[in-house]
C-alpha positions as CSV (number, residue, x, y, z in Angstrom):
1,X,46.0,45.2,-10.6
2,X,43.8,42.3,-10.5
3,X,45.5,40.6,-7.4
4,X,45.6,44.0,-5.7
5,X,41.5,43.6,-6.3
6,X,41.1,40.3,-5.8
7,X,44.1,39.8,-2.7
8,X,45.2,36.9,-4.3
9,X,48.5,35.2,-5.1
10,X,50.4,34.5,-8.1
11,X,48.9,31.1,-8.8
12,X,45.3,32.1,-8.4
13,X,45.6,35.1,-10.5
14,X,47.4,33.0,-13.1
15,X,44.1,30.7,-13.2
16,X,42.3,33.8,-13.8
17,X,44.4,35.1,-16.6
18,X,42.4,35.4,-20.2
19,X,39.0,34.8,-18.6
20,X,36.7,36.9,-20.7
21,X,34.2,37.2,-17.3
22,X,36.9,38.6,-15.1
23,X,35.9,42.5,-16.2
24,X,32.2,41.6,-15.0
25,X,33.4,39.9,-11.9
26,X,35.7,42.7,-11.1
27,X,32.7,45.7,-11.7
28,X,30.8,43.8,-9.4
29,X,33.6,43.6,-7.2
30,X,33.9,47.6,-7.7
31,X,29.8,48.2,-6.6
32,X,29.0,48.9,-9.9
33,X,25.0,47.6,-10.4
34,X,24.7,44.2,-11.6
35,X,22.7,44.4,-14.6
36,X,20.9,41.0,-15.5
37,X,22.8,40.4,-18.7
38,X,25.4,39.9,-16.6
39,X,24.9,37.6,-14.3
40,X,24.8,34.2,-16.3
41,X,28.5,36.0,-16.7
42,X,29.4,36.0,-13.5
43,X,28.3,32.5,-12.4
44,X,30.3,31.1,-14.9
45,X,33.3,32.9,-13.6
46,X,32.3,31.8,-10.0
47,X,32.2,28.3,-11.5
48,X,35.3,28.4,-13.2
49,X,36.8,29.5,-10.3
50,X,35.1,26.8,-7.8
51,X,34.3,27.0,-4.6
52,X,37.2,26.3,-2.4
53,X,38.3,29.6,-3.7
54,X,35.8,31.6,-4.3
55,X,34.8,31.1,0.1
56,X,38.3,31.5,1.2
57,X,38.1,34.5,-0.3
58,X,36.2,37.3,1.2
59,X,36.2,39.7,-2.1
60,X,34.9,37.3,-4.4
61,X,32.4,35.7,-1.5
62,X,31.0,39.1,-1.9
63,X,30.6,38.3,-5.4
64,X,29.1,35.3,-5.0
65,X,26.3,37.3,-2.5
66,X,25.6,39.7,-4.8
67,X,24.8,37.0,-7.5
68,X,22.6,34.8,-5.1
69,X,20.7,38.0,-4.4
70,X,20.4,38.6,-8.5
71,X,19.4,35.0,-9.1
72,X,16.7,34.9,-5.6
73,X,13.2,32.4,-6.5
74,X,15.3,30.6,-9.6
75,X,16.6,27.4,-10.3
76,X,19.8,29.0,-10.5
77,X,19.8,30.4,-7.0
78,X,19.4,27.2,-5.7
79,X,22.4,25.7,-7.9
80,X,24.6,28.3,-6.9
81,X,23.7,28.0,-3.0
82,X,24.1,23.8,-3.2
83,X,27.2,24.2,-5.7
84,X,29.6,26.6,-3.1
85,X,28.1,24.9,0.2
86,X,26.1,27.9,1.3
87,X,25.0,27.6,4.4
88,X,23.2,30.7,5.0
89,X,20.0,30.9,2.7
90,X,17.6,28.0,4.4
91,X,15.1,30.9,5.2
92,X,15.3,31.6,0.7
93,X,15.4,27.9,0.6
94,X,12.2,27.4,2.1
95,X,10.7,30.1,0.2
96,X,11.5,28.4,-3.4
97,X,9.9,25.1,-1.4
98,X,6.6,26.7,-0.4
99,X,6.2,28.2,-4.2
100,X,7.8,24.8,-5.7
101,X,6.5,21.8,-3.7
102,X,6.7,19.0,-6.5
103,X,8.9,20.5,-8.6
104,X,12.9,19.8,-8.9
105,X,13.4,23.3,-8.0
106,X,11.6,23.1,-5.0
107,X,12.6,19.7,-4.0
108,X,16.2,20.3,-4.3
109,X,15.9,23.6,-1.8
110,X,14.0,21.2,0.6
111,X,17.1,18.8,0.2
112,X,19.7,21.4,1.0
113,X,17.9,22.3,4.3
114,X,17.5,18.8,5.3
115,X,21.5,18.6,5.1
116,X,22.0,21.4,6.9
117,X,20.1,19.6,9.5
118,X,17.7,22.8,10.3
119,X,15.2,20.8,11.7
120,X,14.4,24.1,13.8
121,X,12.8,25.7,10.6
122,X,11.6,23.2,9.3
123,X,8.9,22.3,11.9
124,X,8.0,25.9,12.7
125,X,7.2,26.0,9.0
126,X,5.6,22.3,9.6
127,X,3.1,24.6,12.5
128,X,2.7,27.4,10.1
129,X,-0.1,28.8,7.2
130,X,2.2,26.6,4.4
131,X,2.4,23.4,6.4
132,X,0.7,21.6,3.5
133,X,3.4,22.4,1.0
134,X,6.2,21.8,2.9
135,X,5.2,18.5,4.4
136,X,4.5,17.8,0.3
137,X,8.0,19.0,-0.7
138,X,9.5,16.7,2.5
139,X,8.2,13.8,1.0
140,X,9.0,14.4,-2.7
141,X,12.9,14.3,-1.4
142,X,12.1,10.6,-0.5
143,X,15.2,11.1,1.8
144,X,14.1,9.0,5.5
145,X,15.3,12.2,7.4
146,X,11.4,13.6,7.2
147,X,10.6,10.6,9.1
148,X,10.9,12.8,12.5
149,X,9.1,15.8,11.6
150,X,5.9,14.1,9.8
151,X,5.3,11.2,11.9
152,X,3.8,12.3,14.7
153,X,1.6,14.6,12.6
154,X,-0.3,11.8,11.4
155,X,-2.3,10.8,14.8
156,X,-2.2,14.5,16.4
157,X,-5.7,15.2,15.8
158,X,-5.2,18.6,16.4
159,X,-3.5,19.1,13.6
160,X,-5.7,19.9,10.0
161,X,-6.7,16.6,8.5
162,X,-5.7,17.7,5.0
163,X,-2.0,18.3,6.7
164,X,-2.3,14.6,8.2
165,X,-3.4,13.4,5.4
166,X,-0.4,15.0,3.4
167,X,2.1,13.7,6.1
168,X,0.9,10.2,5.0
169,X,1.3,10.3,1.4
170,X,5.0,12.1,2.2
171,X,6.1,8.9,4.5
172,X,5.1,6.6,2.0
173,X,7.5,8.2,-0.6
174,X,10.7,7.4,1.7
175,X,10.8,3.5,2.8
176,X,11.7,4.5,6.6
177,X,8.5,7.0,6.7
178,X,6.8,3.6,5.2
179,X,7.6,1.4,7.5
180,X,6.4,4.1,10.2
181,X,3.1,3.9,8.9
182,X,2.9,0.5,8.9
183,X,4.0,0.2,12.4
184,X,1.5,2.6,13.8
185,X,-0.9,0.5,12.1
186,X,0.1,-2.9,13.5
187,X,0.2,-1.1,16.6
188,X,-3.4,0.0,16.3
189,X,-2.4,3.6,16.5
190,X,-3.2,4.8,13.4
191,X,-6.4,6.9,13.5
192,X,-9.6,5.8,11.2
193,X,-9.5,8.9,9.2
194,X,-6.0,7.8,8.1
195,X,-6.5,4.5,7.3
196,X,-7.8,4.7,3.6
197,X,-5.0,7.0,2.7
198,X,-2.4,5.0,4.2
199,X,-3.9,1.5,2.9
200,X,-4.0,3.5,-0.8
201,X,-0.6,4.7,-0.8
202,X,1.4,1.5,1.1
203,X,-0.2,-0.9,-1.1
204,X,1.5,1.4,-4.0
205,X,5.0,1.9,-2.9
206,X,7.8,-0.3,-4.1
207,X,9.2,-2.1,-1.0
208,X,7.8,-5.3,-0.9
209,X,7.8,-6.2,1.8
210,X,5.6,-3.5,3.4
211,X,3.5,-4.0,0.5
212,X,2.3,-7.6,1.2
213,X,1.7,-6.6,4.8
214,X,0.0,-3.3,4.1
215,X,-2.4,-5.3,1.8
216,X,-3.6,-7.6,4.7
217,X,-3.1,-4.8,7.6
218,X,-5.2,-1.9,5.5
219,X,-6.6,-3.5,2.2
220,X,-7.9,-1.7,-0.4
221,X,-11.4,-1.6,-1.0
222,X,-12.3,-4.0,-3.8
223,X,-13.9,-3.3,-6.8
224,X,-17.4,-3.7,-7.9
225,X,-16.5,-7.3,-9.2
226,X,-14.4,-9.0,-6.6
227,X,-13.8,-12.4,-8.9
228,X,-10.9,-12.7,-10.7
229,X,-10.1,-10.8,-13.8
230,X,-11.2,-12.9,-17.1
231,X,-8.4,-13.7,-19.2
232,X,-7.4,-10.8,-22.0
233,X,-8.9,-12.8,-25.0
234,X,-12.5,-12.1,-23.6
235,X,-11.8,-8.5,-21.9
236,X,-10.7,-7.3,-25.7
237,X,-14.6,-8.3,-26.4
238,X,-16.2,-6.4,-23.9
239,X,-18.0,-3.2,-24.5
240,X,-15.7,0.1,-23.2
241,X,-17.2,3.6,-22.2
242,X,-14.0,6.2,-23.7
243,X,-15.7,8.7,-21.8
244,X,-16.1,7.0,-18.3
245,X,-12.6,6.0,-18.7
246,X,-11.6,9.2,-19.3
247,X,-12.9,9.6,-15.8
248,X,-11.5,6.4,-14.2
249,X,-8.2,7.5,-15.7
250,X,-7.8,10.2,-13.4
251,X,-9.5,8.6,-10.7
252,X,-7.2,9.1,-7.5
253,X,-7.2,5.3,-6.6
254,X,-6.4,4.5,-10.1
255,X,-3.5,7.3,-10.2
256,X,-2.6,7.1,-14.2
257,X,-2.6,10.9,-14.5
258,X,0.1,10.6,-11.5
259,X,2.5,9.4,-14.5
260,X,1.3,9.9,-17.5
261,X,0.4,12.8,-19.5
262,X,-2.1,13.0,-22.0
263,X,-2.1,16.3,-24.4
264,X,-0.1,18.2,-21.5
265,X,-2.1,17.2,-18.6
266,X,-0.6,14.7,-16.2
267,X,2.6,14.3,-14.7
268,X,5.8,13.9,-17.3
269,X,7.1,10.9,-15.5
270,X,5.8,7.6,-17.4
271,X,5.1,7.0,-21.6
272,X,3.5,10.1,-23.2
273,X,-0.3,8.6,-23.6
274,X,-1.1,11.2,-25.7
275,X,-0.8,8.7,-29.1
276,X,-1.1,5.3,-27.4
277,X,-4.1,4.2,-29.0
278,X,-2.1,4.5,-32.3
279,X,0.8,2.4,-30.6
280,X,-0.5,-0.9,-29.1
281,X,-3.6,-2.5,-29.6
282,X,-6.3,-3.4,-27.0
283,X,-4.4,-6.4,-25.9
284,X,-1.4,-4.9,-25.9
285,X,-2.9,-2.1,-23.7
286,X,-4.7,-4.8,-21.0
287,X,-1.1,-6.9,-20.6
288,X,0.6,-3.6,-20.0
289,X,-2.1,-3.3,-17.0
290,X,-2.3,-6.0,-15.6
291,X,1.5,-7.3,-16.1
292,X,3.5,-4.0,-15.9
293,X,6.6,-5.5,-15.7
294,X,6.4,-8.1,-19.3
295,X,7.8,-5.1,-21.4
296,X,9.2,-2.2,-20.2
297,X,10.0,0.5,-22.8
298,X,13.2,1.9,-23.7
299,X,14.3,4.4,-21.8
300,X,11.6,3.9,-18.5
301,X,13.8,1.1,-17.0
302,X,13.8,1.7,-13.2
303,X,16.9,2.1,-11.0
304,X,17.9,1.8,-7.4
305,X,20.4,4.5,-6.1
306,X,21.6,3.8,-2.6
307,X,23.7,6.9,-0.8
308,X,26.3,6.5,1.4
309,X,24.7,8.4,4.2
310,X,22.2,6.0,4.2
311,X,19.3,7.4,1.9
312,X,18.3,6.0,-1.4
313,X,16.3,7.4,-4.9
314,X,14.5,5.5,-6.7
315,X,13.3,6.5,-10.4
316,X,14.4,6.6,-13.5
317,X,17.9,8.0,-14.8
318,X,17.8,10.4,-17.3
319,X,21.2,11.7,-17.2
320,X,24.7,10.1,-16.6
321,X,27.7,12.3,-16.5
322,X,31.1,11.8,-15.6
323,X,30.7,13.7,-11.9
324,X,26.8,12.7,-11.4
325,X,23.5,11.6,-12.5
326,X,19.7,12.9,-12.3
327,X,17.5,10.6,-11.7
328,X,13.8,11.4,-12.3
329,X,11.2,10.7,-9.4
330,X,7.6,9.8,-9.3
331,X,5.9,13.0,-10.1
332,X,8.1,13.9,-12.3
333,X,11.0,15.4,-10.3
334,X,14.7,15.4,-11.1
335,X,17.2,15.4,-8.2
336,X,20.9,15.1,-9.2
337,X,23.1,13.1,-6.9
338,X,27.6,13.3,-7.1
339,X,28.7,9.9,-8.3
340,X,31.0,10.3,-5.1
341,X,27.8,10.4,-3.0
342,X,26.7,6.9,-4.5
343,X,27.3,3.8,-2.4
344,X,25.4,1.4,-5.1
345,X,22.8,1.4,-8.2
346,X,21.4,-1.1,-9.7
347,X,19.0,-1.4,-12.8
348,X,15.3,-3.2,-10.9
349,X,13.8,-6.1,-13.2
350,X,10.0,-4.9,-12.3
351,X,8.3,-2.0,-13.7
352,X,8.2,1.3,-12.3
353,X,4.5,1.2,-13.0
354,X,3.2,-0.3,-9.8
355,X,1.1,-3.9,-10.0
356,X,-2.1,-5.1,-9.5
357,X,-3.8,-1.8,-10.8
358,X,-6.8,-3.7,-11.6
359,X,-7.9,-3.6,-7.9
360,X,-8.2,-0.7,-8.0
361,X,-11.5,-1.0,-9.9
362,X,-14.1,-3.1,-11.5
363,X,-13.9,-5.1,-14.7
364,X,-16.3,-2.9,-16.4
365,X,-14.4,0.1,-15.0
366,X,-10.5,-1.3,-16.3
367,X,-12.7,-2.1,-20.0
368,X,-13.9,1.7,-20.0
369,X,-10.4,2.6,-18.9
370,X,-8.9,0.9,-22.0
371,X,-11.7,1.9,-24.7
372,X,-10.4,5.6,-23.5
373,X,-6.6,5.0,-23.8
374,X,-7.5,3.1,-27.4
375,X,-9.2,5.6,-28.3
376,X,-5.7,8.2,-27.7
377,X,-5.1,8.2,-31.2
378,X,-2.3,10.2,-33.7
379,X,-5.1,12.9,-35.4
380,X,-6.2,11.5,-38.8
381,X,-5.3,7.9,-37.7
């Protein structure tokens, strides 16, 4: 009865034999409605199955469409589409990108269409009224393929500055899209309105080597006091403003909110700040600043992932299973990668924190900063 339902033959209905999910599969099979209790149900069964089976045949591939069209705008949707090699739902893809731009969600839709090279959709959407939040979910892949579509955004000034401007800081966040930038800078091609966010967010990436030449091409601007920093046994006795540096903490140039959270508002990507004041005294606080990379906490080590197709992640891992890891991104995105994808990874010495954070502001302006993160304390403490 089963392999009369299924067309299947005696080995693959053997390998469904005992599975509790096979009634469910089978009523959906039958065009009886699929009820929401029953889907997590079903995508098990799918799963157990896998996918070499479940798309060579047609019966249970009309299983798996009824499920996708069940699980449409969640997480699970775009599991199930990445999982069985769909190749059909870029248009749903793009949807979940547009609603989640710098979340894993989103991210990982805008990963699946850049492997199924639709290039096509991708720059009509690029052109269109979400432009903005797809060129942001572009660059949070960090894959170089964006390089193409983005790069000549920046100097079309045609285009909406707030687009440009969003091209940039998606570049930056893939080393071949950084090296872009700087070239259209050496080359004295990149436009004046571009310069600042380009200088701010290539003297931030990780690469040194575009680093040191994007500090002398497009230098930050320096901070109110341009001497060198006095040593931490007399910035522990100057005189902090919590409330400024409140301010200066989620100062754009400065970027801590970027990483950090602090009672639920920042990114979850770095240490919780929430209690830090409790944690490490003032001294403590300024050598984290101003030497990231002396002691790195458990846990927040960074790693390099290169792929064999050429791309790479960079972030931190936060899990490690037999078939693959996920490795959290700035901004506090997870993309999972197959181990069988991975050419290389390797553990970095250096901080993910970025360096030289202090030029990013004064002297009085990095004391305020750290009177405000002292002041993060447990409640009663």
């Amino acid at each position: 009865m089963i392999c009369g339902v299924l067309r299947c033959g005696p080995g693959f209905s053997w390998a469904l034999s005992g599975w509790l999910g096979l009634p469910v599969l089978i009523s959906a099979l039958a065009g009886e409605p699929l009820e929401p209790d029953r889907v997590a149900t079903m995508i098990e069964a799918l799963t157990r199955l896998g996918p070499e089976k479940v798309n060579a045949n047609p019966k249970l591939n009309e299983a798996l469409e009824k499920v996708l069209e069940a699980t449409k705008g969640t997480p699970q949707f775009v599991e199930l589409v990445r999982d069985f090699n769909v190749k059909d739902q870029d248009a749903t893809l793009l949807e979940l990108a547009i609603k989640n731009p710098n979340n894993s969600t989103g991210v990982e839709a805008t990963r699946l269409i850049l492997a199924n090279r639709n290039f096509q959709l991708l720059t009509t959407s690029l052109a269109g009224t979400n432009a903005i939040k797809v060129a942001e979910a572009l660059g949070n892949t960090g894959e170089n393929g964006i390089v193409p579509l983005l790069e000549p955004m920046v100097a079309d000034m045609k285009r909406d500055v707030a687009l440009r401007k969003q091209a940039v800081r998606a570049l930056a966040q893939a080393q071949e899209g950084a090296a872009a930038l700087l070239k259209l800078a050496k080359e004295e091609k990149l436009p004046q309105d571009m310069k600042l966010m380009a200088g701010s967010e290539l003297n931030n990436v990780r690469w040194a080597k575009i680093k040191t030449e994007a500090a002398q091409l497009l230098p930050l601007p320096r901070g109110q006091n341009s001497g060198p920093v006095p040593p931490i046994s007399e910035l522990v006795k100057m005189k902090g403003d919590a409330a400024k540096g409140a301010v200066i903490y989620r100062r754009d140039t400065v970027g801590c909110i970027k990483c950090h959270q602090v009672n639920g508002e920042g990114v979850d990507f770095g240490p919780n700040l929430s209690e830090i004041g409790t944690k490490l005294g003032k001294d403590a606080l300024y050598e984290a600043i101003l030497d990231p990379s002396a002691g790195v906490s458990f846990g927040y080590e960074a790693w390099q992932i290169e792929l064999k197709n050429g791309d790479e992640a960079y972030g931190l891992i936060v899990s490690d299973t037999a078939d693959e890891i996920a490795v959290k991104t700035q901004g506090g995105i997870v993309a999972r990668y197959k181990k069988s994808d991975i050419a290389k990874r390797e553990q970095q010495k250096l901080s993910i924190m970025p360096a030289g954070l202090q030029q990013t502001m004064s002297t009085q302006d990095l004391a305020d900063l750290v009177e405000y993160l002292s002041s993060l304390k447990t409640a009663g403490k």
